[in-house]
C-alpha positions in Angstrom: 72.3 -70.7 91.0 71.3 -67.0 90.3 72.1 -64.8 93.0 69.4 -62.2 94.2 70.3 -58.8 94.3 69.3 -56.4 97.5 67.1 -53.8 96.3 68.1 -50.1 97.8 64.2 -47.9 97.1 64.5 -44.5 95.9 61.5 -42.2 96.6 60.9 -39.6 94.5 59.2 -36.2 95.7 58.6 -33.2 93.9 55.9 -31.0 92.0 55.0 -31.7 88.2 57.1 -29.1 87.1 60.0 -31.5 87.3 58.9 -34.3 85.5 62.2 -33.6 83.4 64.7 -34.3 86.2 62.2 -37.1 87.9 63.0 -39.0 84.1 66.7 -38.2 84.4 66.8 -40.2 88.3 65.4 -43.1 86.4 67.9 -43.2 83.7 70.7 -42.7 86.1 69.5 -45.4 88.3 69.6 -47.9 85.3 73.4 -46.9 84.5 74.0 -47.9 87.9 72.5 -50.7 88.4 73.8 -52.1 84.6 77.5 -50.3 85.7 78.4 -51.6 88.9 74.6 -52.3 91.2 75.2 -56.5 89.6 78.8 -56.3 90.6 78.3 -55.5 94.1 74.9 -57.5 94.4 72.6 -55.0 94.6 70.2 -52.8 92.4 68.5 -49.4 92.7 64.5 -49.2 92.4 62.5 -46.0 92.0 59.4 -45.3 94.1 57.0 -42.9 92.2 53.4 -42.2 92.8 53.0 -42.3 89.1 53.8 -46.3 89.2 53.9 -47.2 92.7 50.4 -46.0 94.0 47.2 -47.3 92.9 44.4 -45.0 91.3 41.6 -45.4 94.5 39.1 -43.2 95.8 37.4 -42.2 99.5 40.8 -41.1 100.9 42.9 -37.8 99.9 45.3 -38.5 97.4 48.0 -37.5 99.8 46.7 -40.0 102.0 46.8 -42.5 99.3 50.1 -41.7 98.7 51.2 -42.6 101.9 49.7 -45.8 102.1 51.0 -47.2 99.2 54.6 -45.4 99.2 55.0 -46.4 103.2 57.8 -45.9 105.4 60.3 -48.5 104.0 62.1 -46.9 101.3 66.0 -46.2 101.2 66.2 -43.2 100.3 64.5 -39.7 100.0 65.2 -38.0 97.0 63.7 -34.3 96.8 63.2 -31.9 93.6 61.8 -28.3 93.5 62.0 -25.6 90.5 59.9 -23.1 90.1 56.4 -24.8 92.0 55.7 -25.5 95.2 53.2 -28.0 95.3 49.5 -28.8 95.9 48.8 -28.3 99.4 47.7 -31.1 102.1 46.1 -31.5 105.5 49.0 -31.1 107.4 51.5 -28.8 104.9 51.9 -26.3 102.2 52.7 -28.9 99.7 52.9 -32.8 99.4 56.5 -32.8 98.5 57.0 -30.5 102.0 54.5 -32.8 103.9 56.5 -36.3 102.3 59.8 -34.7 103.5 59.2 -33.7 106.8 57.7 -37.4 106.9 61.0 -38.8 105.8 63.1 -36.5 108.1 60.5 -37.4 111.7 62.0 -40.8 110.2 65.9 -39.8 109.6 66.1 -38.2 113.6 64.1 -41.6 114.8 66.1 -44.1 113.6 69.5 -41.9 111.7 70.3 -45.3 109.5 66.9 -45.7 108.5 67.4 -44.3 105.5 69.8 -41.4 103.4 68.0 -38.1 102.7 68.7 -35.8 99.5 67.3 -32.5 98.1 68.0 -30.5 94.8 67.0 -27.0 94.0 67.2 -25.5 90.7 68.2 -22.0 90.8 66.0 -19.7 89.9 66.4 -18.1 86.3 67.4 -21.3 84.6 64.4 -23.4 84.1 63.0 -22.1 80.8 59.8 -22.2 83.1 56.8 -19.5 83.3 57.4 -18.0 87.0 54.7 -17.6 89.2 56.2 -15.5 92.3 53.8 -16.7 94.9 55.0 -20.1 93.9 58.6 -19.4 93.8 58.6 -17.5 97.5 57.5 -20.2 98.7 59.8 -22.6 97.4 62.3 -20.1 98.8 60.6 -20.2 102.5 61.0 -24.0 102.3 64.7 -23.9 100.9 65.2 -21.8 103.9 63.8 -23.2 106.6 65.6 -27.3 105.3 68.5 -25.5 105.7 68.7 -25.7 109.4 68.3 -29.2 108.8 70.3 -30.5 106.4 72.5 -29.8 103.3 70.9 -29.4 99.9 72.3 -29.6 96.4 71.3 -26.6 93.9 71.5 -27.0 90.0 71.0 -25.2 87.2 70.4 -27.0 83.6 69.0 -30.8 83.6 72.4 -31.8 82.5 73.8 -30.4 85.9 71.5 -32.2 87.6 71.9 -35.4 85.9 75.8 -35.4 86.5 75.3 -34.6 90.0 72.5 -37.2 91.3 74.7 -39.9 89.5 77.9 -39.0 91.4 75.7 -38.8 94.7 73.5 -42.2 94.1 76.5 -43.6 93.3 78.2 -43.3 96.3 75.0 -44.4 97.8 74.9 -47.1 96.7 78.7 -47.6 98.2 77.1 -46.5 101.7 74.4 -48.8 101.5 76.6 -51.6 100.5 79.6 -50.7 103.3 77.1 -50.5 106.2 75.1 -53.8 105.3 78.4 -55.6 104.9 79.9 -54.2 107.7 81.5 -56.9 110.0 82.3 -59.1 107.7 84.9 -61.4 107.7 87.4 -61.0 104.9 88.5 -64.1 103.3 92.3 -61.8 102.9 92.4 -61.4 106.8 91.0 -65.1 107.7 94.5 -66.3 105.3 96.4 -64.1 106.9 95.4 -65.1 110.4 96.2 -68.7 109.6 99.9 -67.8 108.1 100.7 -65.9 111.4 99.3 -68.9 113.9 101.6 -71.3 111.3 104.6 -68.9 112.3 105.2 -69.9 116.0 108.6 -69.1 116.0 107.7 -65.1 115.2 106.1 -62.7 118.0 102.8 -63.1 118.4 102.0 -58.9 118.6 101.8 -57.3 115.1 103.8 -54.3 114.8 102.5 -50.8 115.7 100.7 -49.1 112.5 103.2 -46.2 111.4 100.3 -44.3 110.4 98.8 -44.7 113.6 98.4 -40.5 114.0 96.3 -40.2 110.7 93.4 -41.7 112.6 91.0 -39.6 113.3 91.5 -36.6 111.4 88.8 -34.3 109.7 90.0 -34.8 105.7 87.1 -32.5 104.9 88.9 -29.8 102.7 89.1 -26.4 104.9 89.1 -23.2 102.5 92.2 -21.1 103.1 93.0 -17.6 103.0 93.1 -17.3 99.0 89.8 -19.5 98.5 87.8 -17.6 101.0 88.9 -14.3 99.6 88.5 -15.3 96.1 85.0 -17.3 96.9 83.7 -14.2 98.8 85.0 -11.8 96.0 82.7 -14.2 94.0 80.0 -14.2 95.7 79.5 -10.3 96.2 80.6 -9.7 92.7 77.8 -11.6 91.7 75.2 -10.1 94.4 76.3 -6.6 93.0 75.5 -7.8 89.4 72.4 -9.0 90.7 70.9 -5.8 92.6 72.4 -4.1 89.2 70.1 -6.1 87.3 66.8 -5.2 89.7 67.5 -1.3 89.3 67.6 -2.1 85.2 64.3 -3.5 85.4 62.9 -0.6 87.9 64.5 1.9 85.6 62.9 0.4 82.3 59.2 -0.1 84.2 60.0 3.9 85.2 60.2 4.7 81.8 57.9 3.0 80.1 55.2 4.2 82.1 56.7 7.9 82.0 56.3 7.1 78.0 52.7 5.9 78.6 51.9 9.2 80.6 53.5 11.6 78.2 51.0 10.1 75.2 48.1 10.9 77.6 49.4 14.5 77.7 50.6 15.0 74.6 46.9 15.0 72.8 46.0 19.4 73.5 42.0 18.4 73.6 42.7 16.3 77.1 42.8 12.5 76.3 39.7 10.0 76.5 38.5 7.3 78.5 39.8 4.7 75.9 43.0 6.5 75.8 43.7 6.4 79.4 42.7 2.6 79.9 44.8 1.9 77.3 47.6 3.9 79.1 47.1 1.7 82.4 46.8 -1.3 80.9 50.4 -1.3 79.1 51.7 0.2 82.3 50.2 -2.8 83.6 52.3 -4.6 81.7 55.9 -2.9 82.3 55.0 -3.6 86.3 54.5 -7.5 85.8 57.2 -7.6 83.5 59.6 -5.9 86.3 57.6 -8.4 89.0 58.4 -11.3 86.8 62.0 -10.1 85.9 62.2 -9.7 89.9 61.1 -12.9 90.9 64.4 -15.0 88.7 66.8 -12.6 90.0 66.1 -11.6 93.3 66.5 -15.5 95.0 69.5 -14.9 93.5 70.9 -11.9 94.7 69.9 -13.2 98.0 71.6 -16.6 98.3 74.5 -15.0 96.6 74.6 -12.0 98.8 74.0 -14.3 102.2 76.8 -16.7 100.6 79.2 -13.3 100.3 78.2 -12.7 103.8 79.0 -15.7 105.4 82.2 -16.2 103.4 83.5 -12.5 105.1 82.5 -13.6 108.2 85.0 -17.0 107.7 87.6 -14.7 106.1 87.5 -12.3 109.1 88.3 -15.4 111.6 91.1 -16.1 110.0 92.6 -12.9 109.4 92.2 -12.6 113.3 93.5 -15.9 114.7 95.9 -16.4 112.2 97.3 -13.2 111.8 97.9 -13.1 108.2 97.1 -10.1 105.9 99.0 -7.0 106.0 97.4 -3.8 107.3 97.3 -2.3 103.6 95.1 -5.6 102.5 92.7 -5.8 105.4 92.2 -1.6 105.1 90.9 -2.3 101.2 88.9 -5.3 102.6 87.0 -2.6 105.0 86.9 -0.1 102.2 85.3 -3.0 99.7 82.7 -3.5 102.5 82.1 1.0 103.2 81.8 0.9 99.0 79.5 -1.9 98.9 77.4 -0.8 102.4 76.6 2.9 100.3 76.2 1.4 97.2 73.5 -1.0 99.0 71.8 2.5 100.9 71.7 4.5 97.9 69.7 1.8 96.1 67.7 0.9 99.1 66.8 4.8 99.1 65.3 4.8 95.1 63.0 1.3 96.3 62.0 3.2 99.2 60.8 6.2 97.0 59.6 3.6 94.6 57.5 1.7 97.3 55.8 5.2 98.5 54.8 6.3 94.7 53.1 2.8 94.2 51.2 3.3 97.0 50.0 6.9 96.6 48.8 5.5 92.5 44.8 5.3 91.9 43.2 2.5 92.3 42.1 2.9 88.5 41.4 -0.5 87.1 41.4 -4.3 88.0 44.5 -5.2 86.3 46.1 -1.9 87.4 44.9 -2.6 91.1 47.1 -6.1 90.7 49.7 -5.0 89.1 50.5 -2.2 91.4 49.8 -4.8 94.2 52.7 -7.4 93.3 54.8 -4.9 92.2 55.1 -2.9 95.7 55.0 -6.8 97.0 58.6 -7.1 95.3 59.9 -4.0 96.0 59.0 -3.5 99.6 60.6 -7.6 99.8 63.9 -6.2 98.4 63.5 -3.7 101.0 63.6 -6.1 103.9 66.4 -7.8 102.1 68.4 -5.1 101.2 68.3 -3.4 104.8 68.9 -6.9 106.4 72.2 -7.0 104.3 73.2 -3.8 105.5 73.3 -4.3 109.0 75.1 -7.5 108.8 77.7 -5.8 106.8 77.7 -2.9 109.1 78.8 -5.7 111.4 81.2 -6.7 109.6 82.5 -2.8 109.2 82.7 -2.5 113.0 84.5 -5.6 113.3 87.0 -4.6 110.8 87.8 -1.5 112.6 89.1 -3.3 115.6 91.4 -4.7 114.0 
């Protein structure tokens, strides 16, 4: 007789900017199934709207969606780049709308089903950037993160070696908690042999390893990891905010260029001149906005990592008591460095926020330009003096010891 395999459904959300990775989940799903899903009796489906739901009209396609997708999948499997999605009745996006659906499910019932996103970092896709799009796939990062852990990635080869490792053991999950409870045919053998033994006591011996039970294996980051992580992680922020001033510099001085052509002609330059002059520094300010938009998500998660990863490293300095005085004194003068480093460039955007707002409202591509761009800057603002009180924080805390 042919034995049945269990199916485990995989729903796959995500804008049409991925359709790269939603290929790759399909590929890795057949590798399982052919590697080990037959083995262990089950197999792996995908759920997509592109073969799952059926072309219909009178309803929103959202609503479609749901109807024909349902509730009964396995697993949630999240994707986000660059785009954020086509908004619905009840959210910014369809993927956000299908994920908050699957989560309402995940807190009602936790082993309903497993729950997975993937982000790819910003700067890697290869993809035109639209910043509207891109903060908002930021918000949304954000505001999962309270919820959940999500996986980031940065080529499709990353991805593809990561969702294969994690369906994988998902598979093992599934399989563990549906077999759960039952019997072994190893135990029920061994059961008879000790019922044979009548002369032998009937109580097993004590397990020697009795004390391992219970304990966190999760891997805890020591002294060295957190201080090379954080080193890491601010190293990189620091590149980062290096990059942002390059690109204000080079938007600085190619519109300085543009201006000194206008007064370089003695007879006073003309209408066509001067059009042409804001138009190309039209240009160097969505260049800088879409330089901006791959580095600055960045700089944030890298400078909020850096943050965090102190914050751990100053715990354990203090409860532990390692680190000599000399070592946590060039830890506080890292942070000072970095803390006036941080003001002076939050200074130049300052300036640079004030001078975009006092330019002319000359022309309609001007007008947006000049918009977006003091959008950006006045956003790296926020961030910038948000990161400087938390490592003020981290100053003052220092100090006391």
């Amino acid at each position: 007789m042919v034995r049945q395999n269990k199916v485990i459904t995989v729903f796959i959300s995500s804008p049409s900017d991925v359709s790269i990775e939603r290929s790759i989940v399909g590929e890795v799903i057949e590798d399982i199934n052919r590697l080990k899903g037959d083995t262990l009796g089950y197999q792996m489906r995908t759920v997509t709207w592109e073969n799952d739901v059926i072309p219909t009209f009178g309803e929103t396609p959202q609503a479609v969606i749901d109807k024909d997708v349902g509730d009964e999948y396995d697993v949630f499997l999240g994707i986000m780049s660059t785009r954020f999605g086509t908004p619905t009745d009840d959210a910014a996006s369809g993927t956000e709308h299908e994920f908050e659906k699957a989560y309402a499910r995940k807190i009602q019932k936790p082993n309903s089903l497993e729950i997975m996103f993937y982000f790819q970092e910003p700067g890697h896709s290869g993809r035109s950037i639209n910043i509207e799009e891109l903060a908002k796939v930021e918000k949304f990062k954000s505001n999962i993160s309270d919820k959940g852990l999500y996986a980031l990635y940065k080529s499709t080869e990353e991805f593809k070696t990561k969702v294969s490792a994690h369906l994988s053991k998902i598979m093992d999950r599934v399989v563990q908690k549906n077999e759960l409870g039952a019997s072994s045919p190893v135990s029920s053998n061994r059961e008879n042999t000790e019922n044979n033994k009548k002369d032998l006591p009937n109580q097993p011996l004590a397990d020697p390893l009795s004390f391992l039970t219970g304990l966190d294996d999760a891997e805890e980051p020591g002294l060295f990891e957190l201080s090379e992580q954080t080193s890491d992680a601010l190293s990189a922020a620091s590149i980062q905010l290096g990059s942002l001033n390059s690109a204000v510099t080079k938007m600085a001085e190619e519109i300085q260029t543009q201006a000194a052509k206008l007064n370089a002609n003695p007879n006073g330059p003309s209408q066509a001149d001067i059009r042409t002059s804001y138009k190309e520094s039209s240009r160097s300010m969505e260049a800088f906005v879409e330089t901006s938009a791959a580095v600055l998500p960045l700089f944030h998660n890298h400078l909020s990592e850096g943050i965090r990863l102190s914050r751990d490293l100053i715990i354990i300095l203090s409860q532990d008591n390692i680190g000599t005085r000399e070592e946590r004194e060039e830890l506080l003068d890292s942070f000072v460095h970095m803390r006036n480093g941080m003001q002076s460039g939050l200074d130049g955007f300052v300036g640079l926020s004030e001078t975009l707002a006092s330019l002319p409202r000359a022309t309609s591509f001007f007008n947006r330009a000049k918009k977006r761009t003091k959008a950006v800057v006045d956003g790296i603002c926020g961030l910038t003096s948000s990161a400087i009180e938390q490592i003020d924080e981290i100053i003052e805390i220092l100090n006391e010891y």
